[in-house]
MMTF fields as JSON, N, C-alpha, C and O atoms, coordinates in Angstrom:
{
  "mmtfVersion": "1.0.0",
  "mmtfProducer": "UNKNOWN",
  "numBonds": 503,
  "numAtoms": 504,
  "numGroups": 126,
  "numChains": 1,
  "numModels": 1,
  "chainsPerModel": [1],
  "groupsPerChain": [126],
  "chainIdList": ["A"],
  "bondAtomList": [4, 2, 8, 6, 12, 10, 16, 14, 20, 18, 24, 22, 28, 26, 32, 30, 36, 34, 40, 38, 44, 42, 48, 46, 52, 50, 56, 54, 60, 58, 64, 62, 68, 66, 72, 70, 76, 74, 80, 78, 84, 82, 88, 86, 92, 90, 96, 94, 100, 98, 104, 102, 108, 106, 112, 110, 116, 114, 120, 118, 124, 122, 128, 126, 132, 130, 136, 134, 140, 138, 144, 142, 148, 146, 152, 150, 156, 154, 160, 158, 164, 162, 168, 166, 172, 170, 176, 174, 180, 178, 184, 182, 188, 186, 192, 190, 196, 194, 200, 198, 204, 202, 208, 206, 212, 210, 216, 214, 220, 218, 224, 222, 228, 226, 232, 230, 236, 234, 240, 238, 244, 242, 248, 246, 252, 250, 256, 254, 260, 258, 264, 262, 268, 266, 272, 270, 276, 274, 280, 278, 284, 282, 288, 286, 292, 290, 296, 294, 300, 298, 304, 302, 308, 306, 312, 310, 316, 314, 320, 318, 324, 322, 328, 326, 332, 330, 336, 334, 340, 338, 344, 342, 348, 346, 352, 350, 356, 354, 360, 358, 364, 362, 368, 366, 372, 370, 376, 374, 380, 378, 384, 382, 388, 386, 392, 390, 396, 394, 400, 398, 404, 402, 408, 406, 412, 410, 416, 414, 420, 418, 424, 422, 428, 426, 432, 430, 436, 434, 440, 438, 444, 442, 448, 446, 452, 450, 456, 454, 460, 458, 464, 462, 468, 466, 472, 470, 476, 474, 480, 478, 484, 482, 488, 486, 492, 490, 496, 494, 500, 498],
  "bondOrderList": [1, 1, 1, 1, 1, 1, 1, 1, 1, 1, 1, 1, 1, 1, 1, 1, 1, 1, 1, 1, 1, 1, 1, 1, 1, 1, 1, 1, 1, 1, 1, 1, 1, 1, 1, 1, 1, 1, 1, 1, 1, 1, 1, 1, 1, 1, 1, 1, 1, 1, 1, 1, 1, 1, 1, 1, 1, 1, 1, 1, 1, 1, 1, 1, 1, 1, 1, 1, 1, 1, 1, 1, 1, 1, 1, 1, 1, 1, 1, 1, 1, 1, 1, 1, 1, 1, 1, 1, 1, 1, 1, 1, 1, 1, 1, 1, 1, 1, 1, 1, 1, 1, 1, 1, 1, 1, 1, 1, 1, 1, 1, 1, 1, 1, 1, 1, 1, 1, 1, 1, 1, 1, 1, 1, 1],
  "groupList": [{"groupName": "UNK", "atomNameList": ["N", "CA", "C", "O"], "elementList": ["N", "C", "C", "O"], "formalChargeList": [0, 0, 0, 0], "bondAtomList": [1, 0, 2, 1, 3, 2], "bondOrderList": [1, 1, 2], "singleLetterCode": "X", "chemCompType": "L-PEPTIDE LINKING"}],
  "groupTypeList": [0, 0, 0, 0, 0, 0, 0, 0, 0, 0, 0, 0, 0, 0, 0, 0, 0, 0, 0, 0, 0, 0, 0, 0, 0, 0, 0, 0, 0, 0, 0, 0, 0, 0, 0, 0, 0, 0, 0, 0, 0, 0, 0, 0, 0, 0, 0, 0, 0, 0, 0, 0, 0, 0, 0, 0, 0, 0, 0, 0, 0, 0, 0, 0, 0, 0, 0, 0, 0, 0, 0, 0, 0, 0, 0, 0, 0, 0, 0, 0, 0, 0, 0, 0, 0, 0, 0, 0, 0, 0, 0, 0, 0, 0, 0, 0, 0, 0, 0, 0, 0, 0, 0, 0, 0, 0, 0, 0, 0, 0, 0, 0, 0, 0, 0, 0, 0, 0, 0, 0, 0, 0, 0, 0, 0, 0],
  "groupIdList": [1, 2, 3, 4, 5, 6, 7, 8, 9, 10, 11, 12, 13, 14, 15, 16, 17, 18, 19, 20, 21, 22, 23, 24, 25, 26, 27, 28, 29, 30, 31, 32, 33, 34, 35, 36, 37, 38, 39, 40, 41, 42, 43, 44, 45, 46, 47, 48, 49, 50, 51, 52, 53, 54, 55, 56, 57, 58, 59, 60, 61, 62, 63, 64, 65, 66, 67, 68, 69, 70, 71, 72, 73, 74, 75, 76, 77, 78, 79, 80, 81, 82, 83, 84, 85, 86, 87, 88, 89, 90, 91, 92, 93, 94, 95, 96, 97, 98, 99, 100, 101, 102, 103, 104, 105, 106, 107, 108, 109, 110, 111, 112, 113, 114, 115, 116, 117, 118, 119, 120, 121, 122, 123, 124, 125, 126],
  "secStructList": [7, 2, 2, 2, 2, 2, 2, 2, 2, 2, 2, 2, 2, 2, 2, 2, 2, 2, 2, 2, 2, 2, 2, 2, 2, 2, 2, 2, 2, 2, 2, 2, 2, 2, 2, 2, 2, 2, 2, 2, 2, 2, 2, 6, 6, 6, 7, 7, 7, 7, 7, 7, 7, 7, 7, 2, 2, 2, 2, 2, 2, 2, 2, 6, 6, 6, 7, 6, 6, 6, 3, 3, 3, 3, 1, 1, 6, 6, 7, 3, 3, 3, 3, 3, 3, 3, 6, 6, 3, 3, 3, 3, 3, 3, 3, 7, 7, 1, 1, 7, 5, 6, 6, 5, 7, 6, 6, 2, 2, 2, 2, 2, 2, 2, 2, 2, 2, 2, 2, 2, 1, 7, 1, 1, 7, 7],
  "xCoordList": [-8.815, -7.749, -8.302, -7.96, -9.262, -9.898, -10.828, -11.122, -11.439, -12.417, -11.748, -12.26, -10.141, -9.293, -8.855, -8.959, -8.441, -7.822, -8.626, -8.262, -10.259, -11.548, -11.586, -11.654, -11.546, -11.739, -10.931, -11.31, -9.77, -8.42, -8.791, -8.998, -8.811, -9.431, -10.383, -10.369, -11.549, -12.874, -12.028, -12.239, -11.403, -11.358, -10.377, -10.391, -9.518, -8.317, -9.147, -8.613, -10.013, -11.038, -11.64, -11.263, -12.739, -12.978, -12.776, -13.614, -10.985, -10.377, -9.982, -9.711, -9.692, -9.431, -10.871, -10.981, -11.562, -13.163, -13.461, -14.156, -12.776, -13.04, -12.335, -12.825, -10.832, -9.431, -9.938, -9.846, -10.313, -10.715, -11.995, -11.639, -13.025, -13.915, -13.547, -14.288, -12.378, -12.158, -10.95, -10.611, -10.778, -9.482, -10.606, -10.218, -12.335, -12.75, -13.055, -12.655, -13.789, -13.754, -12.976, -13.224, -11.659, -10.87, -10.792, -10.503, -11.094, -10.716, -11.669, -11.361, -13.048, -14.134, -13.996, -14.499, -13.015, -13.323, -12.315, -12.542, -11.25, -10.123, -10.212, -9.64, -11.217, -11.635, -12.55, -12.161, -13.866, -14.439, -14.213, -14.793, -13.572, -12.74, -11.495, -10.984, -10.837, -10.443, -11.281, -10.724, -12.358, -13.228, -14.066, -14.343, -14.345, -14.706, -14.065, -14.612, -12.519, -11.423, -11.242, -11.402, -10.751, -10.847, -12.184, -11.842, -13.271, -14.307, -13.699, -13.455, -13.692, -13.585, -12.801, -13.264, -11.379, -10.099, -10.825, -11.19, -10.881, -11.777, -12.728, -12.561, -14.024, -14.683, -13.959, -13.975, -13.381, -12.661, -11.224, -10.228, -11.337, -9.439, -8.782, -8.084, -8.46, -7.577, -7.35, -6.45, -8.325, -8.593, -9.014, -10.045, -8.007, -9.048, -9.97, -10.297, -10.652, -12.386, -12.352, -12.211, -12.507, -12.738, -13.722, -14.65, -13.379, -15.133, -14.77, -13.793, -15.837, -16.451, -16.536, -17.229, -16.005, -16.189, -16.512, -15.596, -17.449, -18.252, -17.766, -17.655, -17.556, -17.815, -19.453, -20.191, -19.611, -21.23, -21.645, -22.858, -20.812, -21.176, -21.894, -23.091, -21.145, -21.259, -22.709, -23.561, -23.106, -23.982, -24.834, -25.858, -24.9, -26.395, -26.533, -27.752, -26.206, -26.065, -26.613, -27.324, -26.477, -27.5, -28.476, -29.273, -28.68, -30.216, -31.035, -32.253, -30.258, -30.605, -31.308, -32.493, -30.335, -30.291, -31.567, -32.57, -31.354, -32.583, -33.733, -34.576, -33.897, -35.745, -36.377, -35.919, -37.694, -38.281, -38.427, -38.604, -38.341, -38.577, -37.56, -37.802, -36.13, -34.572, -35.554, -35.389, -36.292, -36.438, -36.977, -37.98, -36.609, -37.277, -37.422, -38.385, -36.86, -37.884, -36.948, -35.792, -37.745, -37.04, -37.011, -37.652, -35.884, -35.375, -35.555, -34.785, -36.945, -37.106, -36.814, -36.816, -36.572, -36.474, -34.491, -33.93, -34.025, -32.487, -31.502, -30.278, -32.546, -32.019, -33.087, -34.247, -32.965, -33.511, -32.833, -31.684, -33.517, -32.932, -33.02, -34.103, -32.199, -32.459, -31.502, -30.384, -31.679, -31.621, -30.714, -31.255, -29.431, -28.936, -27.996, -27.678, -27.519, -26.644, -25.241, -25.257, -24.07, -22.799, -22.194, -22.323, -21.547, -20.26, -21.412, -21.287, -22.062, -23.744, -23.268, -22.916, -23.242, -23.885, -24.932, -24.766, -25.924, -27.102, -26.52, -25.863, -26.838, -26.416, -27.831, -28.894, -27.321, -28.526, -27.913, -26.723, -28.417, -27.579, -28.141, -29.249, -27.921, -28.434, -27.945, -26.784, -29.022, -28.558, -28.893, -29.987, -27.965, -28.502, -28.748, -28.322, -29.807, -30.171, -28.74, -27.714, -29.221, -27.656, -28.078, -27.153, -28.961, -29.128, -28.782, -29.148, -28.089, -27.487, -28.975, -29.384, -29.566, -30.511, -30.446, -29.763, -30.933, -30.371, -30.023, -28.937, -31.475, -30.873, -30.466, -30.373, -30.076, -28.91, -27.791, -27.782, -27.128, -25.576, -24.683, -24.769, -23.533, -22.345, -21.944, -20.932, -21.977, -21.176, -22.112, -21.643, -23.43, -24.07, -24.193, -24.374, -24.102, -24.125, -22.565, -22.345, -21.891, -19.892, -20.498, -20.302, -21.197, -21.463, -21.665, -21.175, -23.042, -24.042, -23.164, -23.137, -22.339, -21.58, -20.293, -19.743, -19.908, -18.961, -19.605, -19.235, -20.624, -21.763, -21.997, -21.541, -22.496, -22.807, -21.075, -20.819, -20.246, -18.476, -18.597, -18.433, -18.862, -18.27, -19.529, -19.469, -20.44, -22.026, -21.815, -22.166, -21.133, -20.718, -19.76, -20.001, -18.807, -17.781, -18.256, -17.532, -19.068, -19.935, -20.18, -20.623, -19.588, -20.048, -21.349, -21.595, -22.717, -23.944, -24.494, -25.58, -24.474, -24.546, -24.605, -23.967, -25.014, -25.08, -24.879, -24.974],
  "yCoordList": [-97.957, -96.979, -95.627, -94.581, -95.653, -94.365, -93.67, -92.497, -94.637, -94.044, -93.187, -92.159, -93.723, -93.26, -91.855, -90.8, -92.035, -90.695, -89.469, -88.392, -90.127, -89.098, -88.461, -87.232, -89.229, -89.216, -88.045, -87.364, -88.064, -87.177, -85.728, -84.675, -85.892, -84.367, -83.762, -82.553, -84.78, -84.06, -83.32, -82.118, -83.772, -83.318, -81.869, -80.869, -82.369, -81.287, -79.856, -78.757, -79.957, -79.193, -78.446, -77.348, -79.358, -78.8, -78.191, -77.495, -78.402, -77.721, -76.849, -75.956, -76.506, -74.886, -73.631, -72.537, -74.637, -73.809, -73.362, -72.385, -74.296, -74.033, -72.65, -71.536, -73.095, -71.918, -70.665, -69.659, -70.392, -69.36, -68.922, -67.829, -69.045, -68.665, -68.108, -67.256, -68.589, -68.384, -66.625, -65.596, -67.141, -65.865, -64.586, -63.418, -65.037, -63.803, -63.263, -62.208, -64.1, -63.583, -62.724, -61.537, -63.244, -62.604, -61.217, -60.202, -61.325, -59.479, -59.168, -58.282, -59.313, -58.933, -58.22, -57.113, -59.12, -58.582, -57.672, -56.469, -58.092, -56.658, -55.147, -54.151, -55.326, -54.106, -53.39, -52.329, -54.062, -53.589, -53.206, -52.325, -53.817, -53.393, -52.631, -52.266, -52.267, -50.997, -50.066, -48.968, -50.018, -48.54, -48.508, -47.357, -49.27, -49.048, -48.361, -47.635, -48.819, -48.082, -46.79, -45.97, -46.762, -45.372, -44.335, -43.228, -44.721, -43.993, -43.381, -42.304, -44.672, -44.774, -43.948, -43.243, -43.81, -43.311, -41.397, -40.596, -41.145, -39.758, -39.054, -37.846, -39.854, -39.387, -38.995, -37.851, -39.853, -39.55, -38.802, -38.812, -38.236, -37.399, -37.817, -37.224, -39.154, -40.241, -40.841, -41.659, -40.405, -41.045, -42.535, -43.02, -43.257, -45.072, -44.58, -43.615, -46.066, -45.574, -47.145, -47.801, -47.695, -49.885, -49.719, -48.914, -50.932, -51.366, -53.055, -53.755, -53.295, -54.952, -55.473, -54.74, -56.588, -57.457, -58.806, -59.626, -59.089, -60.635, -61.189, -60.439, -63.011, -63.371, -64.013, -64.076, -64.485, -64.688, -65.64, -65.844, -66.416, -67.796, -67.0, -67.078, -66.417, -65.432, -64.968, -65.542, -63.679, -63.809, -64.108, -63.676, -65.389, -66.204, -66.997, -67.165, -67.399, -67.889, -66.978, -67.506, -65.698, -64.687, -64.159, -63.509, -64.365, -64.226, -65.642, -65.769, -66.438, -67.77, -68.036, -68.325, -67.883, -67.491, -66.815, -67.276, -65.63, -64.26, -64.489, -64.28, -64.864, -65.907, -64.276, -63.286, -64.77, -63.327, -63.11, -61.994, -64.159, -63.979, -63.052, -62.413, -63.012, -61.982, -60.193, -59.098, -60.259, -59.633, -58.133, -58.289, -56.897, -55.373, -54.824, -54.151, -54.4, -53.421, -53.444, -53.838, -52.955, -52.759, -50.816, -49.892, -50.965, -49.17, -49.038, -48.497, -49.77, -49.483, -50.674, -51.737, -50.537, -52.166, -52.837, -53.912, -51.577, -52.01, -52.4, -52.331, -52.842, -53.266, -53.809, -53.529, -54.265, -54.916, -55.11, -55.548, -54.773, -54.94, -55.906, -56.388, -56.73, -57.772, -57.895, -57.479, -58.336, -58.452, -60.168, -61.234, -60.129, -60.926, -60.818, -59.716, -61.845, -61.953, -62.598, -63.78, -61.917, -62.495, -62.106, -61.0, -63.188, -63.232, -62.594, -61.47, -63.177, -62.42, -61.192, -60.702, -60.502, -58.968, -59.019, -59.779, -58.118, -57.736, -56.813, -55.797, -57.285, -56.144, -56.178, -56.789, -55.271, -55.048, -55.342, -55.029, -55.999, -56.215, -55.898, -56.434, -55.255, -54.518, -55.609, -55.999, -56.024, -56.506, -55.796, -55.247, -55.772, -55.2, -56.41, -57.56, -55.675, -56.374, -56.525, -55.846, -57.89, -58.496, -57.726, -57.619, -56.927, -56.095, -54.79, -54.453, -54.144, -52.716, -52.136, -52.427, -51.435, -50.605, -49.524, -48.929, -48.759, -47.652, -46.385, -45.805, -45.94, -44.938, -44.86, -43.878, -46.852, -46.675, -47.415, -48.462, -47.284, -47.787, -47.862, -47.159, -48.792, -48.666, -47.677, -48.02, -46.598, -45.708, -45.417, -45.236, -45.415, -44.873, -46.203, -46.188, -47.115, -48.453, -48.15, -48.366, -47.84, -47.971, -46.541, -46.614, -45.338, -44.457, -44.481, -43.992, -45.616, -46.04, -46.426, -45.731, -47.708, -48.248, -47.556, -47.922, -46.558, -45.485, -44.821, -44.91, -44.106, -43.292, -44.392, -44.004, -45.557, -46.761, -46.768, -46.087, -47.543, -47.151, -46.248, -46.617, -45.062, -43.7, -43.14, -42.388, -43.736, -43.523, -44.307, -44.003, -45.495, -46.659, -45.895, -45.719, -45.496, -45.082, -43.672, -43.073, -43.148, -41.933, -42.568, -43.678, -41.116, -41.018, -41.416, -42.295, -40.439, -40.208, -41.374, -41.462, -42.287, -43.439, -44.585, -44.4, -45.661, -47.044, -47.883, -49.004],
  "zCoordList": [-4.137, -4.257, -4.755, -4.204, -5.924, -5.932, -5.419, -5.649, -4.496, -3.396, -2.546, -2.104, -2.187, -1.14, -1.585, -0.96, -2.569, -3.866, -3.443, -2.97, -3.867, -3.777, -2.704, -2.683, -1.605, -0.375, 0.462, 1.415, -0.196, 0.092, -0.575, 0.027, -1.55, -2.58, -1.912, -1.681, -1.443, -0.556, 0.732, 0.892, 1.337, 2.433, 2.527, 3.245, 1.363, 0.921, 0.47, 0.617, 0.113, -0.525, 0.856, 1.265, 1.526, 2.609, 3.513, 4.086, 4.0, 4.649, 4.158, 4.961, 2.657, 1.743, 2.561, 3.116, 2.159, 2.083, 3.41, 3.689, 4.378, 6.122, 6.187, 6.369, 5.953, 6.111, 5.149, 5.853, 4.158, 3.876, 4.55, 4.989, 4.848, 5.644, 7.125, 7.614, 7.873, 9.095, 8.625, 9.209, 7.536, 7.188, 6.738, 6.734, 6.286, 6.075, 7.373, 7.865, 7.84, 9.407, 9.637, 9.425, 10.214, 10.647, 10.112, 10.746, 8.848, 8.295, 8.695, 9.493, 8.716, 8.92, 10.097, 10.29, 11.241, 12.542, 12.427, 12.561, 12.2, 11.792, 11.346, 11.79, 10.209, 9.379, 10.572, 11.061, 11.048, 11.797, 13.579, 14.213, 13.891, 15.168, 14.878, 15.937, 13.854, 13.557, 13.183, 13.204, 12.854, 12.44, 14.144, 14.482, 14.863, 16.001, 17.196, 18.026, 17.097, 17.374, 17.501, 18.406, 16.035, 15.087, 16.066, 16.483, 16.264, 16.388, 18.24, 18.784, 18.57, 19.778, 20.331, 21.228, 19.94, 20.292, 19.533, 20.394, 18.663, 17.988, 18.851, 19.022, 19.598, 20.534, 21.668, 22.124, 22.086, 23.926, 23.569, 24.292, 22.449, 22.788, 23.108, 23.93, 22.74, 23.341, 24.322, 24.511, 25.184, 26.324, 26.515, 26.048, 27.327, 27.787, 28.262, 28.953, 27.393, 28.185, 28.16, 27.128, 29.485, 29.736, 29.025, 29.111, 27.924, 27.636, 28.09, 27.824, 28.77, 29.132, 27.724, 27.019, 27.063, 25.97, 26.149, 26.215, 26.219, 26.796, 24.809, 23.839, 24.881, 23.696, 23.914, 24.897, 22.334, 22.131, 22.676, 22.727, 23.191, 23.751, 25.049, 25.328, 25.588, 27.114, 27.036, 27.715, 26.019, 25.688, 25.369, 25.897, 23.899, 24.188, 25.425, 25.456, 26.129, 27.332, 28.252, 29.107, 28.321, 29.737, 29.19, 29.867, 27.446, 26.941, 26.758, 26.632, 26.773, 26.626, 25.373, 25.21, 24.481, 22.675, 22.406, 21.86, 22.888, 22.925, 23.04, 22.167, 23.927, 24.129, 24.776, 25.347, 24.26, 24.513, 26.213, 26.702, 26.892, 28.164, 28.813, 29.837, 27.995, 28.582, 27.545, 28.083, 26.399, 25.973, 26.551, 27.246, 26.447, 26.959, 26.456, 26.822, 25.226, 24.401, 23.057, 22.911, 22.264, 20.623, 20.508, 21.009, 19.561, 19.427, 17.805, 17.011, 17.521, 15.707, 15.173, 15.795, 14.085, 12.97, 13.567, 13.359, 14.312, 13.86, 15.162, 15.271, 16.114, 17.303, 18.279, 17.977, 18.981, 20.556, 21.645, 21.577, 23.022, 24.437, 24.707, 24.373, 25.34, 26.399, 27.246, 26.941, 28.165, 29.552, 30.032, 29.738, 30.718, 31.044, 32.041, 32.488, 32.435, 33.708, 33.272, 32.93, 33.264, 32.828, 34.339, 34.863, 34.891, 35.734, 37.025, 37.511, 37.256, 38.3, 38.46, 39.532, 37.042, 37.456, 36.063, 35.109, 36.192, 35.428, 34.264, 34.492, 32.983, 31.776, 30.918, 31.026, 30.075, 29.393, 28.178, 28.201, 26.749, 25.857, 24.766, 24.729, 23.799, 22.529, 21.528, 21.404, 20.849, 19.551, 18.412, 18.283, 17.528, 16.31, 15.419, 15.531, 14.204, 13.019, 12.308, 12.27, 11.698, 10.322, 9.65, 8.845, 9.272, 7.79, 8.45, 9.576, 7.682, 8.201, 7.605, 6.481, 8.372, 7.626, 7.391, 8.224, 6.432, 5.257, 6.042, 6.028, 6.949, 7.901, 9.221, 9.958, 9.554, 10.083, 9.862, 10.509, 9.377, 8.924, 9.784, 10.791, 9.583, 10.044, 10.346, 10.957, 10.383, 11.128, 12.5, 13.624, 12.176, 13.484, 14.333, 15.551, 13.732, 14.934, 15.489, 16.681, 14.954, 15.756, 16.813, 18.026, 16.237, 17.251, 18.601, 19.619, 18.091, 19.059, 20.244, 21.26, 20.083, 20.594, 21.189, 22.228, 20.43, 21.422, 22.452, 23.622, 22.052, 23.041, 24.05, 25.126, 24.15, 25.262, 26.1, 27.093, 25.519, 25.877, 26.779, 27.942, 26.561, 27.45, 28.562, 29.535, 28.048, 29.283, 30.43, 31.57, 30.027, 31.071, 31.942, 33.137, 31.427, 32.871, 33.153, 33.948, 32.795, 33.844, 34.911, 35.207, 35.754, 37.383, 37.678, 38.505, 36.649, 37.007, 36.298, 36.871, 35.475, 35.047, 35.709, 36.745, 35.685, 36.119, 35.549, 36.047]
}
């Protein structure tokens, strides 16, 4: 009976610890896809601009969990190219470093990523 008790608490527990982790997420992605937004909507004068949003599964999957063989070049300590195929068309996919590095931060990675956004639907672009 108190193995069962225990047993119940563990799991009651675990699922606290799951449900809060999925709720930081969520802000995580909230906070930051509103400041990406924010950037987004600021650059283009309010203009739509499509952006393509693959999830990561999509992605490690056309780098084939970033094996150097999808790999093309690095842009400094705070990113790398590689090269993949989603839905058979060819993309090129930038990863950034988990460590924000000092001179480049969050704001110039949301940049980065607006500037890529709006290069994409150029005429003279590919």
């Amino acid at each position: 009976m108190m193995r069962k008790l225990k047993l119940k608490q563990n799991l009651r527990s675990w699922s606290s610890e799951e449900k809060k982790e999925e709720d930081m997420k969520e802000s995580w992605f909230l906070y930051n896809g509103g400041i990406f937004l924010k950037e987004l909507i600021a650059d283009c004068n309010g203009k739509s601009v499509p952006i393509r949003r693959f999830s990561s599964h999509q992605i490690i999957k056309a780098t084939n969990n970033f094996d150097i063989s999808c790999f093309v070049t690095n842009a400094g300590f705070h990113m790398w190219w590689y090269r993949g195929i989603i839905e058979d068309r060819p993309y090129m996919i930038k990863r950034f470093s988990e460590k924000v590095v000092p001179e480049y931060g969050e704001k110039e990675i949301y940049n980065d990523i607006v500037l890529s956004a709006r290069m994409s639907n150029h005429s003279n672009f590919l």
